[in-house]
PADOMAR-312697 format. One line per 3 residues: number of its first residue (from 0); for each residue x, y, z of N, C-alpha, C, CB. Coordinates in steps of 0.02 Angstrom, whole numbers. Glycine has a CB too. Example, Ala and Ser with C-alpha at 12.3 -4.5 7.8 and 13.67 -1.06 7.14 Angstrom:
! residues 2
0	660,-284,390,615,-225,390,660,-165,390,565,-224,452 ~ 642,-112,354,684,-53,357,645,2,394,704,-30,286
! end
This chain:
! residues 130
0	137,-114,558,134,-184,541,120,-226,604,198,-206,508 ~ 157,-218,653,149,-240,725,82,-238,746,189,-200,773 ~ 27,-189,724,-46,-172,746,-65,-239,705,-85,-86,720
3	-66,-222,637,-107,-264,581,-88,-350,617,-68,-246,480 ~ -30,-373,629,-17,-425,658,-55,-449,723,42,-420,665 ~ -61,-395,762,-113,-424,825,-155,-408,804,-115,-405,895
6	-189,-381,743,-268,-388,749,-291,-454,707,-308,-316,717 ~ -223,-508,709,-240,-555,664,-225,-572,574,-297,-547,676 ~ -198,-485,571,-189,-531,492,-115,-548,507,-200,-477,401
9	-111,-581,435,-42,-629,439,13,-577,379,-64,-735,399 ~ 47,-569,397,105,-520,347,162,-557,343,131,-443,378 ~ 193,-544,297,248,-570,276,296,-509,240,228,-629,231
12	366,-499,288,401,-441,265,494,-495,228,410,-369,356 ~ 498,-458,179,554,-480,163,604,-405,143,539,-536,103 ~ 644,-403,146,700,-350,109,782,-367,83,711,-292,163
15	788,-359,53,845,-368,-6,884,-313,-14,818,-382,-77 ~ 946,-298,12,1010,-269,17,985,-193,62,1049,-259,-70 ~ 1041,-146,8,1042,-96,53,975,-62,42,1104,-51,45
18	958,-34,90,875,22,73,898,81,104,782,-4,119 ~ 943,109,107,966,194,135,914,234,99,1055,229,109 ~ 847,270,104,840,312,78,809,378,119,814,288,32
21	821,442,122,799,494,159,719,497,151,836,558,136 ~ 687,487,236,623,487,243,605,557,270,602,430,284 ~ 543,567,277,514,598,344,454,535,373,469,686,324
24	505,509,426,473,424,460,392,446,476,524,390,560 ~ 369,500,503,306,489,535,252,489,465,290,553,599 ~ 264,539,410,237,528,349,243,446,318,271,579,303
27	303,447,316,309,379,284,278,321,329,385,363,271 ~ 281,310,372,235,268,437,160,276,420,246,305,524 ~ 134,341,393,62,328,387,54,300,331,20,382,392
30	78,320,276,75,280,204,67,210,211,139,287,160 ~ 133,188,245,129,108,249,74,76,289,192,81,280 ~ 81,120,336,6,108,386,-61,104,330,-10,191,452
33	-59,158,295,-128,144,268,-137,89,207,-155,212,245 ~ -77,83,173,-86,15,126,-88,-41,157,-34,3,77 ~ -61,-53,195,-66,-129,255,-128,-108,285,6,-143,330
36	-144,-75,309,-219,-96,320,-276,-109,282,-241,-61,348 ~ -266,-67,222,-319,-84,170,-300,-160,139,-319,-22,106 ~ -254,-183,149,-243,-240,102,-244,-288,164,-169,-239,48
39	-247,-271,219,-279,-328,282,-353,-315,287,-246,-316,369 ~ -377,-265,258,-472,-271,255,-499,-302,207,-513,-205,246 ~ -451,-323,166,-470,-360,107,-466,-421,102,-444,-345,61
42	-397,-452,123,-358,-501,119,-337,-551,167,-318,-478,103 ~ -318,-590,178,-282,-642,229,-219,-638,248,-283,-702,208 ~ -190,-610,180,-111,-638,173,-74,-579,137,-103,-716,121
45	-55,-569,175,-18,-477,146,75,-472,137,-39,-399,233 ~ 90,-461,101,177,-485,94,173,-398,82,219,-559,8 ~ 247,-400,111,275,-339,105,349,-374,66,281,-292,186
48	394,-326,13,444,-321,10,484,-280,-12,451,-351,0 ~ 547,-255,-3,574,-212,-10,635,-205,-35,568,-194,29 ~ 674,-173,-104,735,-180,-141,763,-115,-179,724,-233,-191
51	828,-134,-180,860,-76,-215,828,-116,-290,963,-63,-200 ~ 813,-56,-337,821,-80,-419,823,-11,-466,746,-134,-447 ~ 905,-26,-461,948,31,-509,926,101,-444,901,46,-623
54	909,153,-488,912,205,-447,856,225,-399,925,253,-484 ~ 823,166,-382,756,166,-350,747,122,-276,706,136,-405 ~ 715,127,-241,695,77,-179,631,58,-222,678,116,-88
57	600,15,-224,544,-29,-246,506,-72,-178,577,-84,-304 ~ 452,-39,-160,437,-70,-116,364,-90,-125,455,-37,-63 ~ 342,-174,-126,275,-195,-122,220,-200,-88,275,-229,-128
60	177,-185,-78,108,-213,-47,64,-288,-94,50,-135,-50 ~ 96,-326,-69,36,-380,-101,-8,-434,-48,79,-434,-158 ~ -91,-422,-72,-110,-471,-39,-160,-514,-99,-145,-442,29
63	-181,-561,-42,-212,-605,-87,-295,-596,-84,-188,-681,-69 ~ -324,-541,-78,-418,-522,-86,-409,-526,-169,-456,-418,-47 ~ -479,-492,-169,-518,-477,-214,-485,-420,-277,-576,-453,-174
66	-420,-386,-269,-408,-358,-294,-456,-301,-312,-387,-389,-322 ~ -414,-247,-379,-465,-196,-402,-452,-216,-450,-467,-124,-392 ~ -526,-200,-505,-495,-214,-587,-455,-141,-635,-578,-240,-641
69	-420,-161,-669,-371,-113,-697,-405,-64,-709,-334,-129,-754 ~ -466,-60,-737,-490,3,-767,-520,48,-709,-545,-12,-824 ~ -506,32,-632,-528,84,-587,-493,80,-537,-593,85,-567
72	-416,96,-547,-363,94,-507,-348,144,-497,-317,64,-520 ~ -367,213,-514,-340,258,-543,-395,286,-480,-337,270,-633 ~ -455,286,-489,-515,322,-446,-481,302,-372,-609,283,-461
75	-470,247,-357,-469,242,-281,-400,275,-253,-475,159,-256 ~ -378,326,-282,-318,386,-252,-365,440,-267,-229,397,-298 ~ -428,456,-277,-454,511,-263,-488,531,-192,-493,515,-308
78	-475,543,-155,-498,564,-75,-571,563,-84,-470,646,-42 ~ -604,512,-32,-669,513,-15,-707,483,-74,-690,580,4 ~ -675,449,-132,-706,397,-183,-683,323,-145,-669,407,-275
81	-742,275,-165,-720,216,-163,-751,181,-207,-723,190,-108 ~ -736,107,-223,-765,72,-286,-823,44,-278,-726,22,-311 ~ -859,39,-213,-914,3,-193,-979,65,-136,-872,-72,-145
84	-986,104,-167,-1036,168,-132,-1079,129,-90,-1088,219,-190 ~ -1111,83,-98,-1159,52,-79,-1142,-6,-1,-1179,19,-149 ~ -1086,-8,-10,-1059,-55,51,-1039,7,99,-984,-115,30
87	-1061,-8,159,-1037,40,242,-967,50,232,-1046,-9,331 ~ -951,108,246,-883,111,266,-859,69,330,-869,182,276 ~ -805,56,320,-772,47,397,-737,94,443,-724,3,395
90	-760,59,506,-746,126,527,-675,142,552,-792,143,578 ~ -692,234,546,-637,253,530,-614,265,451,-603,213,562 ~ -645,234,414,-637,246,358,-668,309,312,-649,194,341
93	-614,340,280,-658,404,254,-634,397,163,-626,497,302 ~ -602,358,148,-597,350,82,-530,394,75,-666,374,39 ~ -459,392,111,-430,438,107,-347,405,108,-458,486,161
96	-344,361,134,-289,311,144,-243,319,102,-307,247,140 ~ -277,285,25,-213,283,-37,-203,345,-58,-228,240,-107 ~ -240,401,-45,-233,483,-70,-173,502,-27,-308,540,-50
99	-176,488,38,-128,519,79,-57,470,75,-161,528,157 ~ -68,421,39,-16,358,35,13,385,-27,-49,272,28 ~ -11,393,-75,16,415,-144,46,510,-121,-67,409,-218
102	1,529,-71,34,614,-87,114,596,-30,-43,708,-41 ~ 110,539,12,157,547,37,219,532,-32,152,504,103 ~ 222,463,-42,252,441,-86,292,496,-149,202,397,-107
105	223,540,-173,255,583,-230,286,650,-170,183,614,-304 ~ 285,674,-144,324,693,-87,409,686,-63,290,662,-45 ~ 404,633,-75,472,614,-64,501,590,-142,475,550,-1
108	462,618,-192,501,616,-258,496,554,-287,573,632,-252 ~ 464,492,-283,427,432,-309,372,444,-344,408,389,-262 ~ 340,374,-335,275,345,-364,250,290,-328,282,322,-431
111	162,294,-330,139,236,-305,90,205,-383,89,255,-223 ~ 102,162,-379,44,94,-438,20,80,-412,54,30,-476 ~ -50,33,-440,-79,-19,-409,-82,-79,-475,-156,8,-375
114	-67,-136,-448,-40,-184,-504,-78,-251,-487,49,-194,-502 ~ -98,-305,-518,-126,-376,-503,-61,-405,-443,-132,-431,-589 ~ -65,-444,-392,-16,-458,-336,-16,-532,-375,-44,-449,-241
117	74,-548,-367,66,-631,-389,24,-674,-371,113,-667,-373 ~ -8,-670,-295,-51,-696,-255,-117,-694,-283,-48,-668,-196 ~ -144,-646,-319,-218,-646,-355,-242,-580,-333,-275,-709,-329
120	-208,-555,-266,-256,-487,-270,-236,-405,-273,-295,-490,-210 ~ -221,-398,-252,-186,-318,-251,-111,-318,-229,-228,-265,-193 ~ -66,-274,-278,12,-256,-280,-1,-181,-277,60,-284,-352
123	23,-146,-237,23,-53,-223,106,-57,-236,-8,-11,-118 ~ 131,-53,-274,205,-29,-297,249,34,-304,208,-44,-346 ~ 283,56,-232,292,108,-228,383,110,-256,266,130,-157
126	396,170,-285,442,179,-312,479,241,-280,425,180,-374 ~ 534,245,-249,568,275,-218,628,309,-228,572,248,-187 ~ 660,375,-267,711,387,-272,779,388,-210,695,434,-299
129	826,367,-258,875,324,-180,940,396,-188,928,196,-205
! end
């Protein structure tokens, strides 16, 4: 988050009570790494937040881009697909981010979504057994 912040985007982190849950930090560091960056290549305004709810950690990615539309949310967790073939990658980019974000996530016994963000553009909603 500290990177994405000096390269200019603007984040916003909030968290709400206890969040104890057993990681492996350097996995979990890339996950988050790679949804904050995709949602700072998109976006302006990227909120993070984070909560106990019932037997879960619930943690958000929302920014305010362009979003994806519902019916091809599902493709962009396939490694090396993206929704726009025709636009350059960025670099560094191999189409692999939310694959390795979601295999971390189901890994540690969760789930990742991708949902409309209150803001207008993309919510990645990861679900965390606590």
């Amino acid at each position: 988050m500290q990177n994405a912040r000096r390269q200019g985007a603007r984040i916003e982190l909030e968290t709400y009570g206890e969040l104890n849950v057993p990681l492996h930090p350097n996995a979990f560091l890339r996950c988050m790494t790679n949804l904050v960056d995709n949602a700072r290549q998109y976006a302006q305004r990227v909120a993070i937040t984070a909560r106990r709810v019932g037997a879960n950690i619930e943690i958000t990615v929302d920014d305010d881009g362009p979003g994806i539309p519902p019916e091809k949310r599902e493709i962009v967790f396939q490694p090396y697909r993206r929704l726009d073939e025709t636009r350059p990658r960025s670099p560094g980019g191999l189409g692999l981010g939310l694959a390795i974000a979601r295999d971390v996530v189901r890994s540690h016994g969760g789930e990742i979504t991708l949902e409309t963000a209150p803001m207008g553009g993309l919510r990645a909603l990861l679900r965390l057994p606590v």
